[in-house]
MDAnalysis code that builds the backbone (N, CA, C; Angstrom):
import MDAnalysis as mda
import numpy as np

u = mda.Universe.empty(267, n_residues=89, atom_resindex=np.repeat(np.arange(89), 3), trajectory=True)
u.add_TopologyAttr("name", ["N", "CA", "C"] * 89)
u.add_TopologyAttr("resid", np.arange(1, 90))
u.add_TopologyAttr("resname", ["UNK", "UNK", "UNK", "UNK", "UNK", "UNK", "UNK", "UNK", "UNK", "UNK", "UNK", "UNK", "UNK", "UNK", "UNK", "UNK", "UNK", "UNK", "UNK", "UNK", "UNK", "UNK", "UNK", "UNK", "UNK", "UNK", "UNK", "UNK", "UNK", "UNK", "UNK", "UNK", "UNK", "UNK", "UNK", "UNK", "UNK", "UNK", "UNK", "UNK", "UNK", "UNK", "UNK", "UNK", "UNK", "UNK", "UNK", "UNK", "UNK", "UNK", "UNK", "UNK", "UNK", "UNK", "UNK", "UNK", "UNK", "UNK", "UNK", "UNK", "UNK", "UNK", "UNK", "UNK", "UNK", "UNK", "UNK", "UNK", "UNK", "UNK", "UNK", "UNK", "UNK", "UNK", "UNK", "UNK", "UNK", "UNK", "UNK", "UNK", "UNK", "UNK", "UNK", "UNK", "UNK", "UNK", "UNK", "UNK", "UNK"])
u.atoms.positions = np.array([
    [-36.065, 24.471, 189.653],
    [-35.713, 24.147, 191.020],
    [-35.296, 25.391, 191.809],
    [-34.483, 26.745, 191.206],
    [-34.015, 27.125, 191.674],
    [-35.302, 28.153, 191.985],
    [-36.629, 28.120, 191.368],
    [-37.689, 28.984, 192.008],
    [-38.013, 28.831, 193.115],
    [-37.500, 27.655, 193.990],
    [-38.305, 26.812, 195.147],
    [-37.079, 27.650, 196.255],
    [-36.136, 28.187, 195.743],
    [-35.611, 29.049, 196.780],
    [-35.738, 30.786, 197.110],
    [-36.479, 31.251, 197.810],
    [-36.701, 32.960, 197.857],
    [-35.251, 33.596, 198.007],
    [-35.049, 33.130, 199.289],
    [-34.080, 33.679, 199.443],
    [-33.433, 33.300, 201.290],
    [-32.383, 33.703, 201.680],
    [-31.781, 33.478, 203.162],
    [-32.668, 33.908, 204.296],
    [-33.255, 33.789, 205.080],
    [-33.497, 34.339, 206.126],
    [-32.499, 35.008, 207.479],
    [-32.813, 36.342, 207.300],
    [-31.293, 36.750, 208.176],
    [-31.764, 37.346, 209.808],
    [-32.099, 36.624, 210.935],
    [-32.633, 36.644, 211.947],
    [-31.632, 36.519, 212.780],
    [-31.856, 37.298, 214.394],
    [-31.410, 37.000, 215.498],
    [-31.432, 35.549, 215.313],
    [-33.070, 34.793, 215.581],
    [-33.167, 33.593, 215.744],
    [-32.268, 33.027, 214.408],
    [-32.268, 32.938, 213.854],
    [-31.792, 32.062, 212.645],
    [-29.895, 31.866, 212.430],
    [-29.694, 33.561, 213.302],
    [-28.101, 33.435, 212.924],
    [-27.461, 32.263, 214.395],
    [-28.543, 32.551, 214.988],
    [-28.275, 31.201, 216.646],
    [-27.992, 30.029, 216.008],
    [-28.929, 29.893, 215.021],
    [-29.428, 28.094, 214.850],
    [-28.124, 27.736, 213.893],
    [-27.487, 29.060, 213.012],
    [-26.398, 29.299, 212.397],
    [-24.622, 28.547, 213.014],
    [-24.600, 28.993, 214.014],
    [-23.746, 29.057, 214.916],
    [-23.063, 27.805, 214.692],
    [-23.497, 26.637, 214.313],
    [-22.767, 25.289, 214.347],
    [-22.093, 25.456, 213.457],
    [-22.151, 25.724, 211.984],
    [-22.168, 26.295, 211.059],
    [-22.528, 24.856, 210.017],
    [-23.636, 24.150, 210.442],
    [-24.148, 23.520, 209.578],
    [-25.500, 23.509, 209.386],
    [-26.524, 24.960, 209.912],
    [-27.670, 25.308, 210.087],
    [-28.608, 26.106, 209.523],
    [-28.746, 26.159, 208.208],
    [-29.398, 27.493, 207.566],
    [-30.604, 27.079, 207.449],
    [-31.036, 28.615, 206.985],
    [-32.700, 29.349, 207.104],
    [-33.029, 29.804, 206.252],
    [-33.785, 29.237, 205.321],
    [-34.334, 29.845, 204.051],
    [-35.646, 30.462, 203.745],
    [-36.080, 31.148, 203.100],
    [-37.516, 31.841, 202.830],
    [-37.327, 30.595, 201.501],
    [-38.896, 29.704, 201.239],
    [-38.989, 28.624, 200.053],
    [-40.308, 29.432, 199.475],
    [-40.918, 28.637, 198.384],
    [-42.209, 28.339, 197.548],
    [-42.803, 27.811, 198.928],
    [-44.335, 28.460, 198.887],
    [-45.084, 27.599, 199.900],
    [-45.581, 26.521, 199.114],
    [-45.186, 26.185, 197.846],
    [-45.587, 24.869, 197.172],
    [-44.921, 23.987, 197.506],
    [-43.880, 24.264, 197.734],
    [-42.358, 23.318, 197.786],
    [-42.536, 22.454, 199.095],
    [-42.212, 21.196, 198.606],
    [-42.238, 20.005, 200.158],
    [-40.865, 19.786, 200.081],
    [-40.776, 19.261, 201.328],
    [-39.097, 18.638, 201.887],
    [-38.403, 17.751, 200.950],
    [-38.958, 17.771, 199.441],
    [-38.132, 16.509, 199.015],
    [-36.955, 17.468, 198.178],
    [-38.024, 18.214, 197.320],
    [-37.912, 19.359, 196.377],
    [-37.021, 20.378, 197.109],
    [-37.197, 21.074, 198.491],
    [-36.482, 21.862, 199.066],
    [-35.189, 20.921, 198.532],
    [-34.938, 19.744, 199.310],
    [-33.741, 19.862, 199.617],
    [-32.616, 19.502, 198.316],
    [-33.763, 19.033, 197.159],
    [-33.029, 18.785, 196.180],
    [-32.247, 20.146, 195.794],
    [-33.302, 21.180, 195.764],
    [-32.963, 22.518, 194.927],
    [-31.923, 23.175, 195.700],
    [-31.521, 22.757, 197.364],
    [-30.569, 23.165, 197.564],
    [-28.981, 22.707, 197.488],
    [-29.280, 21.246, 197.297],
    [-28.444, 20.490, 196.497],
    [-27.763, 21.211, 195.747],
    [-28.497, 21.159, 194.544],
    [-28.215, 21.646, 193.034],
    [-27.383, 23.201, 193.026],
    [-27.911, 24.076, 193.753],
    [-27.923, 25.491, 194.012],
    [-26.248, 25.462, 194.440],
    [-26.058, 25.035, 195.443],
    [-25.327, 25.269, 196.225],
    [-24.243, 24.242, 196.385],
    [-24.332, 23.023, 195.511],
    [-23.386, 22.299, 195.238],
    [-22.670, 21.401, 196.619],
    [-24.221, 21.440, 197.708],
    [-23.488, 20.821, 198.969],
    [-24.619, 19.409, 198.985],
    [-24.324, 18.378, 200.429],
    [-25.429, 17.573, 200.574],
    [-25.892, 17.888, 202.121],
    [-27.394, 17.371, 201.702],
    [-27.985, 18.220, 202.727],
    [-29.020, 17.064, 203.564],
    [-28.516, 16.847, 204.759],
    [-28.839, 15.727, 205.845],
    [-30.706, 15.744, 206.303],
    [-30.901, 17.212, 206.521],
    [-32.217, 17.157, 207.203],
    [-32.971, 18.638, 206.742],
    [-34.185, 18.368, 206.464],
    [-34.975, 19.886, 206.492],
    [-36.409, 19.530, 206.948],
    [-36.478, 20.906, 207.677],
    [-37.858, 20.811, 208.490],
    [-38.538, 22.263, 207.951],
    [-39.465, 22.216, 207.896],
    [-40.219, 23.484, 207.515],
    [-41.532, 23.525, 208.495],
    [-41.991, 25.095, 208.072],
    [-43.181, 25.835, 209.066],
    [-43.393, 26.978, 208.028],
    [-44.471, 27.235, 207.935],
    [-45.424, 28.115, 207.964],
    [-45.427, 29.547, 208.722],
    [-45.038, 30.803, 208.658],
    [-45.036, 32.168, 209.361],
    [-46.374, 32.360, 209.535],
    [-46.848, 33.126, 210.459],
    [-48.024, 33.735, 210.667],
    [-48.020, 34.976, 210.380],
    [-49.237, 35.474, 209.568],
    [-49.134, 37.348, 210.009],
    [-48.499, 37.925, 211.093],
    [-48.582, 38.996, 211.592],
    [-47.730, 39.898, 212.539],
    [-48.733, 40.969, 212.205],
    [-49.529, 41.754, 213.494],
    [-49.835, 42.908, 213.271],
    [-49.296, 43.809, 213.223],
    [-49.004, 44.905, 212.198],
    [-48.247, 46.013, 212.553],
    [-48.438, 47.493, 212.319],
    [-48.393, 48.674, 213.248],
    [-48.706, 49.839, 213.258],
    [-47.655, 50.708, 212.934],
    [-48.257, 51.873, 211.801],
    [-47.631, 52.972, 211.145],
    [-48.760, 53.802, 211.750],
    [-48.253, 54.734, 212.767],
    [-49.550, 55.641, 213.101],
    [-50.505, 55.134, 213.355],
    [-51.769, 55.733, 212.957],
    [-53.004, 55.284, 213.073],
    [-53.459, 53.947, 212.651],
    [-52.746, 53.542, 211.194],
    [-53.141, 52.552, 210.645],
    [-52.581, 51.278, 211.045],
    [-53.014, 50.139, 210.752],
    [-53.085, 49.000, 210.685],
    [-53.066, 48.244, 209.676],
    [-51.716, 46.726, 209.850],
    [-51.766, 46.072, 208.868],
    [-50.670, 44.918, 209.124],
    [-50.874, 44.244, 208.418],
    [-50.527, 42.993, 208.545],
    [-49.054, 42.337, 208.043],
    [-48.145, 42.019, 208.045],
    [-46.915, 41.121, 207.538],
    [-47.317, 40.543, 206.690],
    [-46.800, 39.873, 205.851],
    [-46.973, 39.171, 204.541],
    [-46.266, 37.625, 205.186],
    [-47.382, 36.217, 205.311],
    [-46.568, 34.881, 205.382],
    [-45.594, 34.583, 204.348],
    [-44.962, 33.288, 204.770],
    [-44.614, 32.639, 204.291],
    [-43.939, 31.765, 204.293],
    [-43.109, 30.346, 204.066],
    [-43.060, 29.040, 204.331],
    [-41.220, 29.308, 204.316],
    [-40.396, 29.077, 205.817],
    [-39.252, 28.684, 205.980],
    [-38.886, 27.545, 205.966],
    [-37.829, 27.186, 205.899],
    [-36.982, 25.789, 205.688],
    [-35.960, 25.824, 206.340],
    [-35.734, 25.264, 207.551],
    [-34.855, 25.302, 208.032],
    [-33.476, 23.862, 207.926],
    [-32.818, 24.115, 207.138],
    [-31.837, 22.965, 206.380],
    [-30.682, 22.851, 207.248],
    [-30.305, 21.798, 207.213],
    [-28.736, 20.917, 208.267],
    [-28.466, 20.312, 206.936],
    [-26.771, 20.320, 207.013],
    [-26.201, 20.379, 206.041],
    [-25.191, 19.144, 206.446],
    [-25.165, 18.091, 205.406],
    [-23.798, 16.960, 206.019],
    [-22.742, 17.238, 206.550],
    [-21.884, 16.526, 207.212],
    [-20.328, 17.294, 207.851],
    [-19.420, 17.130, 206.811],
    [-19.170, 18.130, 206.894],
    [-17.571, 18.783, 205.747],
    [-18.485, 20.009, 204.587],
    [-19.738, 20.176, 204.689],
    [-20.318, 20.677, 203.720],
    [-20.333, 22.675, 204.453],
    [-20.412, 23.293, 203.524],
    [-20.948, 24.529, 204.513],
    [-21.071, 26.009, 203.125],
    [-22.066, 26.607, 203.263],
    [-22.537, 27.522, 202.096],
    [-22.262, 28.961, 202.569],
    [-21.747, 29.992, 201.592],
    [-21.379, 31.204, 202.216],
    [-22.415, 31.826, 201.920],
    [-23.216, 32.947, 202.804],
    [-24.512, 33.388, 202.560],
    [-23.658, 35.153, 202.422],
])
């Protein structure tokens, strides 16, 4: 379970959505569906967890000099967490 989590996502946008402080942003498995996310964050983190929505990143073009190249995707989770619950990142 605990493979289905990469790791925090630490964003302008993400520390906003933060702000309630029942709002986190995770990098997942692009295998992983909303059931599995939210179990593994369950388990992980020893909280309960109300709602998760996920998306898909797109490439990003990006230039070093001359060259050209691309960002690496990959599948966020953006998790709401029950009231009284809250995870220290």
């Amino acid at each position: 379970m605990k493979d289905l989590i990469v790791g925090p996502v630490i964003t302008e946008k993400s520390a906003s959505l933060s702000s309630d402080g029942k709002t986190y942003v995770f990098a997942v498995a692009k295998s992983a569906n909303k059931i599995q996310i939210k179990d593994a964050i369950e388990s992980a983190f020893n909280v309960r967890v109300s709602n998760v929505r996920t998306l898909n990143t797109k490439a990003k073009d990006k230039r070093v000099g001359r060259y050209t190249g691309k960002t690496k995707t990959y599948k966020k989770a953006i998790v709401t967490l029950a009231d009284g619950y809250a995870i220290e990142i």
